[in-house]
Residue frames as qw, qx, qy, qz and C-alpha x, y, z in Angstrom:
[[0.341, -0.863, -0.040, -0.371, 51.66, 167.90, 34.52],
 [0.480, 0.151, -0.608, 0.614, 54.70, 168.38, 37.04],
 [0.572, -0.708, -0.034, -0.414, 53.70, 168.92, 40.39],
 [0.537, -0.722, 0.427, -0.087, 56.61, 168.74, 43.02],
 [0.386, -0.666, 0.627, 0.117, 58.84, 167.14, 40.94],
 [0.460, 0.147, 0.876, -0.017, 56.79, 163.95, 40.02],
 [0.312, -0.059, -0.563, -0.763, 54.86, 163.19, 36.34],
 [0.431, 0.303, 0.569, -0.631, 51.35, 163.06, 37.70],
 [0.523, 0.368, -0.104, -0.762, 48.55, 162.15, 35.07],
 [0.820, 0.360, 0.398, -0.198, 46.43, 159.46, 32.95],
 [0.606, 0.752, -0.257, -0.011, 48.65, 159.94, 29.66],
 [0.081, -0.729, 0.677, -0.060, 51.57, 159.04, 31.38],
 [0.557, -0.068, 0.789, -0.249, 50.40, 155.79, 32.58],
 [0.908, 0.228, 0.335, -0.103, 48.71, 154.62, 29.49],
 [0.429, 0.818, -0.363, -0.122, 51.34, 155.58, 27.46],
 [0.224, -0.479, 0.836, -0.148, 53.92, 153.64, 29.88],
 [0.728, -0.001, 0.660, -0.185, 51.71, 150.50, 29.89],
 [0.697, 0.653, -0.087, -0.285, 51.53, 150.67, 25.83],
 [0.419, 0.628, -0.655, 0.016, 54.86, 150.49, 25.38],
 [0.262, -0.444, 0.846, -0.134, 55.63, 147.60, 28.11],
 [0.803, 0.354, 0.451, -0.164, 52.34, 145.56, 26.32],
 [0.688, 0.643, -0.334, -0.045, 54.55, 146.06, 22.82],
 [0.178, 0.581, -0.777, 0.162, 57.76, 144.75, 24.60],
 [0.469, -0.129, 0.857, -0.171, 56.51, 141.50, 26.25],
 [0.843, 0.416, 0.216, -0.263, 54.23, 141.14, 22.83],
 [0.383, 0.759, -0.507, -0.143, 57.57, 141.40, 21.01],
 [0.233, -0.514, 0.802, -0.197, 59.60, 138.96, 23.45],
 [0.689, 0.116, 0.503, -0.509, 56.39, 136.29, 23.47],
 [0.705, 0.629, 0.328, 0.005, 55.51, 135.92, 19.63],
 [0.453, 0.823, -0.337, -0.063, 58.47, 137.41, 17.41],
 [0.942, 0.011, 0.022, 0.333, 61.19, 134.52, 16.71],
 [0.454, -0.698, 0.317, 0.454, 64.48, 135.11, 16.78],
 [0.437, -0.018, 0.666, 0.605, 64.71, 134.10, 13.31],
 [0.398, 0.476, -0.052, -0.783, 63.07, 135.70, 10.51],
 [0.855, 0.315, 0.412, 0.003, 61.01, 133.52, 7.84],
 [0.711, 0.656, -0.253, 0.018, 64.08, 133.71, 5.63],
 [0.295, -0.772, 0.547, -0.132, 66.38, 132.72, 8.11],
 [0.600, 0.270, -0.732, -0.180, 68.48, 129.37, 6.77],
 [0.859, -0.266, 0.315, -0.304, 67.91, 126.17, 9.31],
 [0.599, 0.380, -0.700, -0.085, 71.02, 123.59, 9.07],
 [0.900, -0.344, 0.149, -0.220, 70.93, 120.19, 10.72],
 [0.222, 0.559, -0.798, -0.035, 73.97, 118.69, 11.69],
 [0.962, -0.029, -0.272, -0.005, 74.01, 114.88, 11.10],
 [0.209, -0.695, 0.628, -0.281, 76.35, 113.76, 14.44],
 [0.781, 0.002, -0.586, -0.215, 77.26, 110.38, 14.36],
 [0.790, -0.593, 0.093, -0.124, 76.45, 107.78, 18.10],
 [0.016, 0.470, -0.860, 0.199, 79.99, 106.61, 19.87],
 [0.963, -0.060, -0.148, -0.217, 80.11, 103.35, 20.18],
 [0.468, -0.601, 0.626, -0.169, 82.17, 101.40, 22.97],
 [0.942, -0.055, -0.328, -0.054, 83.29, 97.64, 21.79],
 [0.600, -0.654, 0.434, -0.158, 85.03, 95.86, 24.78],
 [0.863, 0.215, -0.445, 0.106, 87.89, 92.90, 24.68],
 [0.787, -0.572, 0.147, -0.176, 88.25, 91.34, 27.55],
 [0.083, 0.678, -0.728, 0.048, 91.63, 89.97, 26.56],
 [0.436, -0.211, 0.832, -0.270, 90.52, 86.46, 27.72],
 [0.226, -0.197, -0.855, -0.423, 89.20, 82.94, 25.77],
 [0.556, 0.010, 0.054, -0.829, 85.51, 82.92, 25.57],
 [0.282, -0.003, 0.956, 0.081, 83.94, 79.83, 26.08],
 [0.029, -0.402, -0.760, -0.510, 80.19, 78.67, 23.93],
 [0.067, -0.797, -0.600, -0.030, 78.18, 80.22, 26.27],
 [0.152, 0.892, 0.116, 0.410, 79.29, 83.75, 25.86],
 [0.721, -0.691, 0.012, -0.039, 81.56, 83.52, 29.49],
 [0.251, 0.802, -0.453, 0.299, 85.16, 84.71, 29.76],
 [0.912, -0.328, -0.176, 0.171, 87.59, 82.71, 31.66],
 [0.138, -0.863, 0.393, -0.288, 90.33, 84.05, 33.98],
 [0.681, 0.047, -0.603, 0.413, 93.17, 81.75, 35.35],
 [0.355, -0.898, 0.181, -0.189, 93.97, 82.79, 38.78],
 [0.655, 0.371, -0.550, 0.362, 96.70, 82.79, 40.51],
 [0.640, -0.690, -0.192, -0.277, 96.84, 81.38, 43.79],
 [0.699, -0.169, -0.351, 0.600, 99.91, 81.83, 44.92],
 [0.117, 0.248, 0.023, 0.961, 99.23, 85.42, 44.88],
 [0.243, 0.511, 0.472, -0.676, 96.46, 87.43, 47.15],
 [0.532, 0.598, 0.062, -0.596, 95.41, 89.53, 44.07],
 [0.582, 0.443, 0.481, 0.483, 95.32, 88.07, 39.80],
 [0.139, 0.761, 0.149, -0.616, 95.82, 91.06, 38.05],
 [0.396, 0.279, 0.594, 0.642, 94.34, 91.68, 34.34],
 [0.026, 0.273, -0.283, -0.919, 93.86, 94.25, 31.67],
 [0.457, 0.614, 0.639, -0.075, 90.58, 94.82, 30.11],
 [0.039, -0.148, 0.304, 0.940, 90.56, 97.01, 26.93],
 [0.434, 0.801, 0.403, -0.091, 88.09, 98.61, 24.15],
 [0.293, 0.114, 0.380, 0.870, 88.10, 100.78, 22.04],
 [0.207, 0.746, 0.243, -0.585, 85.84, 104.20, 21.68],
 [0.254, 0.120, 0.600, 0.749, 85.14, 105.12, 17.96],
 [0.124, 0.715, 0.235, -0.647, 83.09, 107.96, 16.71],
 [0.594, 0.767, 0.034, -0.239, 81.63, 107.91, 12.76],
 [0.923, 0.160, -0.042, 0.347, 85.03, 105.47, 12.24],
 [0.357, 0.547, -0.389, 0.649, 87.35, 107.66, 13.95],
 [0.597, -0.272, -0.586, 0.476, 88.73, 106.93, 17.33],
 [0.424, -0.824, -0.234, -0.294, 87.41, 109.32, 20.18],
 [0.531, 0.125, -0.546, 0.636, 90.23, 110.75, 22.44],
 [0.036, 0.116, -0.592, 0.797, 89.43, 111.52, 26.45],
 [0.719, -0.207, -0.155, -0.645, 85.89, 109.82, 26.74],
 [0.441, -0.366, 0.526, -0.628, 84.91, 108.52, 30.35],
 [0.716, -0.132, -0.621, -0.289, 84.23, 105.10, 30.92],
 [0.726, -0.394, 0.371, -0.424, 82.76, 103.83, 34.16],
 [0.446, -0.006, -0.893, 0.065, 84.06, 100.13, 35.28],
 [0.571, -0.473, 0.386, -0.549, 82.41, 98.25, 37.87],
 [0.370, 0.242, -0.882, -0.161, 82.23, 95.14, 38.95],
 [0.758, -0.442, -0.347, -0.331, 79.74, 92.56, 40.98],
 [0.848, -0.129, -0.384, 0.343, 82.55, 91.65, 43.36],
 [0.088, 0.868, -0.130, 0.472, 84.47, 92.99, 46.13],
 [0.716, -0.105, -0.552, 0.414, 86.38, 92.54, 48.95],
 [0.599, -0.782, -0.173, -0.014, 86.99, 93.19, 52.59],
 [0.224, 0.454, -0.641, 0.577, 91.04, 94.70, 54.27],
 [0.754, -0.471, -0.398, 0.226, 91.18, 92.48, 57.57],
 [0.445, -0.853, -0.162, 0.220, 92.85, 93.61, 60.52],
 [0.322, -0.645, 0.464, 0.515, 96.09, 94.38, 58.48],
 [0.716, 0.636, -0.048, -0.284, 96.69, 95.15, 55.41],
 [0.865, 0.312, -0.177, 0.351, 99.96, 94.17, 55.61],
 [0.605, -0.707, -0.059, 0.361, 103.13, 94.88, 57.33],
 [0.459, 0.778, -0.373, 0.212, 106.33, 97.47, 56.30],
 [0.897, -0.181, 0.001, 0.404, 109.91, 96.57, 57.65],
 [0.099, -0.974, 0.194, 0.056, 112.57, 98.54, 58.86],
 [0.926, -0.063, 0.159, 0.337, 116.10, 97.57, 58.14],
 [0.188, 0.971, -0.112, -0.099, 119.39, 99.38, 57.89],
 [0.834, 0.477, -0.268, 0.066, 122.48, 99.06, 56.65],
 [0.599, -0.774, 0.206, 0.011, 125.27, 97.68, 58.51],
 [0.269, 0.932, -0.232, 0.071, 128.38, 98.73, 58.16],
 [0.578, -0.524, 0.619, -0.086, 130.15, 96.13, 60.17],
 [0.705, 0.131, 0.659, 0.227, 128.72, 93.10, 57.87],
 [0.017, -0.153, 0.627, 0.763, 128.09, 94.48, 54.94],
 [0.134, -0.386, -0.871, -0.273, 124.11, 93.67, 55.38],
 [0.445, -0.417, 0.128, -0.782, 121.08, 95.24, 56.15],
 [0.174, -0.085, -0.822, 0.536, 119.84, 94.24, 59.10],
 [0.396, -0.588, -0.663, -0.241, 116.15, 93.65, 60.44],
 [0.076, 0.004, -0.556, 0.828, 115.36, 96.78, 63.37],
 [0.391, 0.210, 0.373, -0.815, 111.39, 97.26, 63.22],
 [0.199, -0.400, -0.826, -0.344, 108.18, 95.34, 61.52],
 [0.222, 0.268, 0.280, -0.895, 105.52, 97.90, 61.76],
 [0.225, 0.362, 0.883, 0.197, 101.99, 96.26, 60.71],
 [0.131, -0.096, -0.045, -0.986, 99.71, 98.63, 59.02],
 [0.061, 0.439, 0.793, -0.417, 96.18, 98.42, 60.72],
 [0.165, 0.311, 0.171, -0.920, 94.32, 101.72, 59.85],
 [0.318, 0.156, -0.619, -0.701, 92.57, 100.09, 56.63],
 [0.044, 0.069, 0.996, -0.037, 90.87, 97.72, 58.58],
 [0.272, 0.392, 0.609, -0.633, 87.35, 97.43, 57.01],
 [0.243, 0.590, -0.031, -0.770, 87.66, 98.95, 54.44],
 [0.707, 0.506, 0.467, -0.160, 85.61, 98.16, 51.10],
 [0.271, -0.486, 0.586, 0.589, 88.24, 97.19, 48.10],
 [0.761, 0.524, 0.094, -0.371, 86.49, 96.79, 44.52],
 [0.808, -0.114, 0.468, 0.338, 87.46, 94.27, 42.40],
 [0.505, 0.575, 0.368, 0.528, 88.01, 96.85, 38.88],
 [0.289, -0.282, -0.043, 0.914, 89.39, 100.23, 39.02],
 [0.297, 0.651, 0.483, -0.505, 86.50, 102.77, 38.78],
 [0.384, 0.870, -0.048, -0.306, 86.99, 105.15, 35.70],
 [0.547, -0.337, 0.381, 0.665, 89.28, 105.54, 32.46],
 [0.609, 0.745, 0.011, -0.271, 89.48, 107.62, 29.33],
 [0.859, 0.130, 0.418, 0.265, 90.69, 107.14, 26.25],
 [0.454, -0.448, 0.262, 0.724, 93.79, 107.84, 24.24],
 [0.107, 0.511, -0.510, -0.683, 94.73, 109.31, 20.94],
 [0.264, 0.200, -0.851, -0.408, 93.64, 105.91, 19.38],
 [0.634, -0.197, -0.269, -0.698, 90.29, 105.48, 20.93],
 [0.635, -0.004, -0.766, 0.102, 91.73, 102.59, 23.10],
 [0.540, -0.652, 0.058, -0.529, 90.35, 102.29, 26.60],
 [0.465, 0.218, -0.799, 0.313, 92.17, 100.16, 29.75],
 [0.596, -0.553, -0.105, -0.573, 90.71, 98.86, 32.67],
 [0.020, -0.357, 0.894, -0.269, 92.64, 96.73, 35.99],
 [0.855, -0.383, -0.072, -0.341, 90.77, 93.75, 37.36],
 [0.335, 0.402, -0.799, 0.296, 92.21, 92.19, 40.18],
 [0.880, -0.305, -0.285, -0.227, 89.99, 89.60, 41.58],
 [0.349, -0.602, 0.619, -0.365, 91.39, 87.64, 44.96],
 [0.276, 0.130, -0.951, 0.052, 92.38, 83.68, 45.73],
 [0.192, 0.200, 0.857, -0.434, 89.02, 83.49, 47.73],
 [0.421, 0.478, 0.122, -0.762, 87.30, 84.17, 44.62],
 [0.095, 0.215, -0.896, -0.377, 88.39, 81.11, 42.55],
 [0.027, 0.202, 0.963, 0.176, 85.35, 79.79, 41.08],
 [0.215, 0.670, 0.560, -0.437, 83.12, 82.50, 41.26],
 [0.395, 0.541, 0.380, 0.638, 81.64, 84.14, 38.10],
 [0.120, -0.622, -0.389, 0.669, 81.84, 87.97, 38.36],
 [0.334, 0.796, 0.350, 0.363, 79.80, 90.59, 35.81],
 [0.304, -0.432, -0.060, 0.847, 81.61, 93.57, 34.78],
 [0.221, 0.827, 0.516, -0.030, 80.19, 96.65, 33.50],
 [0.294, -0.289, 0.168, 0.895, 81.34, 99.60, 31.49],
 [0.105, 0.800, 0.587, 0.063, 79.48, 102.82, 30.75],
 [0.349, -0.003, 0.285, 0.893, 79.97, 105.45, 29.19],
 [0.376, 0.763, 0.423, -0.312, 77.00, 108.62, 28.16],
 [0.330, 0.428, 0.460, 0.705, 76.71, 109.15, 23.89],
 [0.069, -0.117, 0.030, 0.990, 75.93, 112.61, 22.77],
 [0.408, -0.463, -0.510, -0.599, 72.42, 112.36, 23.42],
 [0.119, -0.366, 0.529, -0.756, 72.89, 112.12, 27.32],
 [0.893, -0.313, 0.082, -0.313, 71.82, 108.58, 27.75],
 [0.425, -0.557, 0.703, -0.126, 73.81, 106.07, 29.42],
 [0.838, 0.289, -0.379, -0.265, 74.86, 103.31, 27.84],
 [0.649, -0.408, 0.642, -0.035, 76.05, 100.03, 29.75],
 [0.792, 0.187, -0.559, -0.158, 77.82, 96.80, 28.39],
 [0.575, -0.574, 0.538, -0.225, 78.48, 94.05, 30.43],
 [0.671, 0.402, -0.623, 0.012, 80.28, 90.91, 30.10],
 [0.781, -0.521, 0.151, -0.309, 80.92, 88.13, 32.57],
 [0.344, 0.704, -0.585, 0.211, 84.16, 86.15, 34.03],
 [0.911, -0.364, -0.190, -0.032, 84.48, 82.88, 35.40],
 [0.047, -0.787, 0.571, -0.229, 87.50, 82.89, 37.78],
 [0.930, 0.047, -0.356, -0.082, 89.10, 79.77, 37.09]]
């Protein structure tokens, strides 16, 4: 029945509700697949991180580092290697950390001006400008992140300090497998 325009009536309405009860019964209960529909399972195989710390290992399981103390910082290479069903993994994220860190005093250190004079033949000392602005600030002893190359090989800095000789310091590297859990190793480093 039309009446100004509009569908007025009982037929309309149950009709309408019929069809929207078949389309949410459809959406609910009918798979996307039909019962002939083929199901394959792909077999994916776990990454697996092995670390080498580059350093001798003593009996109990504990890496040794020389330092050098004529120097503020030591500075070594950690590696690995990323491998994936025996083929090396290229651009996959490893986390470093490390237990250790360090403090910038009032100066991190100082630059020098100096220009050349043309008279002697030397440069010549005109300004020692100390840089301050860093003071405070929280320096980790391992660079945070790397990925890996063509050849599955991973690199990490550590650069422990001379007021750290004789402490032991645990590093960690982590990495998430293709199940989107987090895997950690860790390994530990006497600073000798």
């Amino acid at each position: 029945m039309l009446n100004n325009g509009n569908i007025k009536g009982k037929n309309y309405v149950h009709y309408t509700t019929k069809i929207l009860n078949f389309i949410v019964f459809c959406i609910l209960f009918i798979g996307c697949e039909g019962p002939n529909a083929i199901q394959e399972e792909i077999d994916v195989e776990e990454i697996f991180l092995t670390l080498n710390p580059r350093l001798t290992e003593d009996d109990n399981g504990y890496y040794h580092l020389p330092m050098n103390t004529e120097t503020w910082q030591t500075l070594h290479r950690f590696s690995g290697t990323v491998i994936q069903g025996g083929v090396p993994v290229d651009v996959m994220k490893i986390n470093w950390s490390s237990s250790h860190y360090w403090y910038i005093g009032d100066t991190l250190g100082y630059v020098v001006k100096k220009i050349f004079s043309h008279n002697s033949g030397n440069y010549v000392m005109v300004d020692t400008m100390y840089v301050t602005q860093f003071n405070g600030f929280e320096v980790p002893t391992i660079n945070c992140c790397s990925y890996s190359n063509a050849s599955g090989e991973v690199n990490s800095m550590f650069a422990p300090i001379k007021t750290m000789v004789g402490d032991t310091v645990t590093i960690w590297a982590s990495y998430w497998d293709i199940y989107l859990e987090l895997k950690e190793l860790e390994f530990n480093v006497i600073l000798n």
